[in-house]
C-alpha positions, 0 to 999 in steps of 0.5 A: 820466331824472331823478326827479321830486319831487312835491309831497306832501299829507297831502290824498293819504290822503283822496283815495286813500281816497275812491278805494278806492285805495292812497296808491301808487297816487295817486303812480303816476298822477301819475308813471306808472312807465313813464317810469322803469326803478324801477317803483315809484312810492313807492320813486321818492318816497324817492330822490326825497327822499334817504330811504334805507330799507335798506343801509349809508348807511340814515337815520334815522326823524327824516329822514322828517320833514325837509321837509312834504313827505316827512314824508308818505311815512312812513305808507305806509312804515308801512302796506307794512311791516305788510302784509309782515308781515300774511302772514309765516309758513311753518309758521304758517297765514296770511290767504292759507291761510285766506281763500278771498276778500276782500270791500269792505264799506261798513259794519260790518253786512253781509248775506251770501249762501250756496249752498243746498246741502242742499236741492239736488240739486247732480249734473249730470243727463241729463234729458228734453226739457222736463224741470227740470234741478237747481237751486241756490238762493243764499240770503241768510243769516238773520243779518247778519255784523258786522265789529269792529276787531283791531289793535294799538297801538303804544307807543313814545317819540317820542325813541325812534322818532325816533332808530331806523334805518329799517330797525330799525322796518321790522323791528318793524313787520313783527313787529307785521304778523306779529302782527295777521295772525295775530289774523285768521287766528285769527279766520278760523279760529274762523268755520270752527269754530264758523260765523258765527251761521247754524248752520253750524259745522264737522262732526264727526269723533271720534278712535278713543281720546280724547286720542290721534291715530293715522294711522286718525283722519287717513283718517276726516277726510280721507274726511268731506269730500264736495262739497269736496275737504280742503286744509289741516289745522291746529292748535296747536303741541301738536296739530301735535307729535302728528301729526308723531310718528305714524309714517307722517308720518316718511317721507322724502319729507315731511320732503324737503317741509320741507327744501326749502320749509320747509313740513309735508304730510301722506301725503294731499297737505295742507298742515299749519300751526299757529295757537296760538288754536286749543284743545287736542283740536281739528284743523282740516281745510278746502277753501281755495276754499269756507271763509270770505270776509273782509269788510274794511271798505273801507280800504287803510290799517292805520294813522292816517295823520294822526298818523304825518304830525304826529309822534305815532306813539306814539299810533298804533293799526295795525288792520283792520276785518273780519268772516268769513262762512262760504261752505259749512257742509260746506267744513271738518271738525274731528277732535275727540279 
């Protein structure tokens, strides 16, 4: 079946944000996949509008703005390539790795719940006919969680955008991503640290000698964790050295981990991964599940759609709006040493 090009709007982005929906996802129910073998809608758009993103014959950024119509593709090319970077790294923790859930806010105060559970017996029990069986009390937090913007602005000629490859700024964009999702990460992280302002900070585990790491100081962080079970460890580059020099992390079937994943583990079965925010002294440790959820003020896009559309991407700020709210104040441990 022949492509079909659709007429596009500018109008399309307030639409699909009025929606809660990608500008993708506008394109899909004008032109169902179904009806295709490319099962992408805004991939069809760009053959559609003799746009090559990649390979020998790639165009250049000028040729997005060719027509009105296909100058609106731009901001969504834009906008997929710093999503692909936004979750970019192996040996460094990403938003996946930390974030236990996402959560649409409506505005940039939230009010947050919790799980009472140290005023709980949270033990399933056998109990008399007519008995109480244990509660758990969901509580609202004492303090709202506010959400600010972590972004980036891109600075940049027009000439110079404009006569880039496509493929060129894909990849820059993707760095860019790469750069913001690691600013959230660092934020996601912080949250775990320090708690979101309710009290709620990690718990506490010293190392046997102060500035040191030893195998003993491991096993006491990883037994510290009671209700939850520990997943992911992480520290900045430093403190991710001293633990990968600790002789039981030498094992062969660890280093077999990175060779063929190229990821870290530990002898308990965690994930290692760094992040450079993190200060000196301090590792990390949490159950993904049960650590922070990310309030996002509602938005599928990262970038300023109508200035990428007029030309003015030198101009341009890529950013989400966010806010971290910490599910279980015991879901995370930091070995200080």
């Amino acid at each position: 079946m022949d492509l079909k090009k659709l007429k596009l709007e500018k109008g399309m982005y307030t639409e699909a944000e009025k929606k809660g929906v990608s500008f993708s996802e506008i394109l899909e129910n004008l032109d169902p996949s179904e009806n295709y073998e490319i099962k992408d809608a805004f991939q069809r758009q760009l053959i559609a509008h003799d746009i090559k993103t990649s390979g020998k014959n790639v165009n250049f950024v000028q040729d997005f703005f060719k027509t009105a119509d296909s100058a609106v593709l731009f901001p969504e090319f834009i906008n997929r390539n710093l999503l692909i970077g936004l979750n970019k790294g192996k040996m460094e923790a990403t938003i996946d790795d930390v974030v236990s859930t996402t959560t649409s806010a409506e505005s940039t105060v939230v009010k947050s719940v919790y799980a009472d559970m140290d005023n709980t017996d949270v033990d399933y029990k056998r109990v008399a006919e007519g008995s109480a069986f244990p509660r758990v009390f969901l509580k609202t937090k004492d303090k709202d969680i506010t959400l600010s913007k972590i972004g980036l602005k891109f600075e940049a000629t027009y000439e110079a955008t404009r006569l880039s490859k496509i493929n060129v700024l894909a990849n820059i964009v993707q760095l860019m991503g790469f750069k913001l999702g690691r600013k959230i990460v660092s934020e996601a992280l912080m949250t775990l640290l320090n708690g979101d302002g309710n009290s709620n900070p990690a718990g506490t585990v010293s190392a046997a000698t102060p500035g040191a790491i030893v195998f003993a100081d491991l096993l006491d962080l990883e037994m510290a964790f009671t209700n939850f079970e520990n997943e992911i460890i992480i520290g900045n580059r430093n403190t991710i050295k001293k633990i990968l020099l600790i002789p039981e992390f030498r094992d062969p079937l660890i280093g077999a981990e990175f060779l063929t994943k190229g990821t870290y583990t530990t002898p308990f079965g965690n994930t290692l991964k760094m992040n450079p925010d993190l200060p000196d002294g301090k590792l990390l440790a949490f159950n993904r599940k049960a650590g922070v959820e990310m309030l996002e003020l509602r938005s599928m896009s990262l970038v300023e759609t109508d200035k990428l559309i007029d030309k003015q991407m030198e101009l341009s700020v890529f950013s989400k709006t966010v806010g971290f709210s910490k599910i279980f104040s015991d879901s995370a441990f930091v070995l200080n040493f």
